[in-house]
C-alpha positions in Angstrom: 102.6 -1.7 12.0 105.9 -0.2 13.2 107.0 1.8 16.0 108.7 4.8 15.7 110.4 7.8 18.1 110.1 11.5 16.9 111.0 14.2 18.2 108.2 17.0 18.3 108.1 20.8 20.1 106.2 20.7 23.4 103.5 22.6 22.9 102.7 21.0 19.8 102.7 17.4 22.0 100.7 19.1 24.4 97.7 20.8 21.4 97.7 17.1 20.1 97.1 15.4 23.6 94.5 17.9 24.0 92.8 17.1 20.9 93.1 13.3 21.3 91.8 13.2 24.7 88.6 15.4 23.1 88.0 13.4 20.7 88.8 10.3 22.8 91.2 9.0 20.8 95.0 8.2 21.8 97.8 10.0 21.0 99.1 7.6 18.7 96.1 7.2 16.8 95.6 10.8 16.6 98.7 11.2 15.2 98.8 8.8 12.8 95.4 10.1 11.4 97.2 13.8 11.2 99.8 12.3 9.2 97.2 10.3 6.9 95.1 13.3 6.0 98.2 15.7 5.6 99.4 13.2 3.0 96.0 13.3 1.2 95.5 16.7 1.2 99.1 16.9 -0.3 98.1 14.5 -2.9 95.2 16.6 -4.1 97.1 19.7 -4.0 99.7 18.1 -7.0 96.3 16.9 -8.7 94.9 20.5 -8.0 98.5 21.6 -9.5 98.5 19.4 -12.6 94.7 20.3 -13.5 96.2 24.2 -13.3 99.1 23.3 -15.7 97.1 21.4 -18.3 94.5 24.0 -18.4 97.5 26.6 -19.3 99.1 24.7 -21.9 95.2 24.5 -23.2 92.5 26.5 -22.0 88.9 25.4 -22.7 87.2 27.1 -25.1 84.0 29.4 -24.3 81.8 26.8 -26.5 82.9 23.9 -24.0 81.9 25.7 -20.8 78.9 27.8 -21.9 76.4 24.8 -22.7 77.0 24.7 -18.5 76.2 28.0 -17.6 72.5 27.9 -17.3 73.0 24.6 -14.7 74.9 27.1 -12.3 73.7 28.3 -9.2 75.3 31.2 -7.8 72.3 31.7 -4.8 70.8 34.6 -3.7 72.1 38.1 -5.0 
């Protein structure tokens, strides 16, 4: 585990020790979780991105998708 200094706006400091004190967690905890899921959801938006751009360069055809069709719910009209 390291220790680091950052520098961060003071409202922002103040919305986080807000939220850590509600979820009675500390501030250094809370922030290291922030930083944990941001780089997650990062990582699923280049998967997400790479899915979109192998789907361009070949596009599935209606016959691979359609045996599917009756197994989807769409819910109440």
């Amino acid at each position: 585990m390291e220790t680091i200094q950052l520098t961060i706006e003071e409202s922002l400091l103040a919305e986080a020790e807000q939220t850590a004190r509600s979820l009675e967690m500390s501030r250094s905890d809370f922030i290291e979780e922030a930083v944990e899921r941001d780089l997650r959801q990062r990582e699923i938006i280049a998967m997400e991105r790479k899915h979109a751009q192998g789907y361009a360069r070949q596009p599935q055809a209606s016959d691979e998708v359609g045996e599917w069709e009756s197994e989807q719910e769409w819910g109440e009209p």
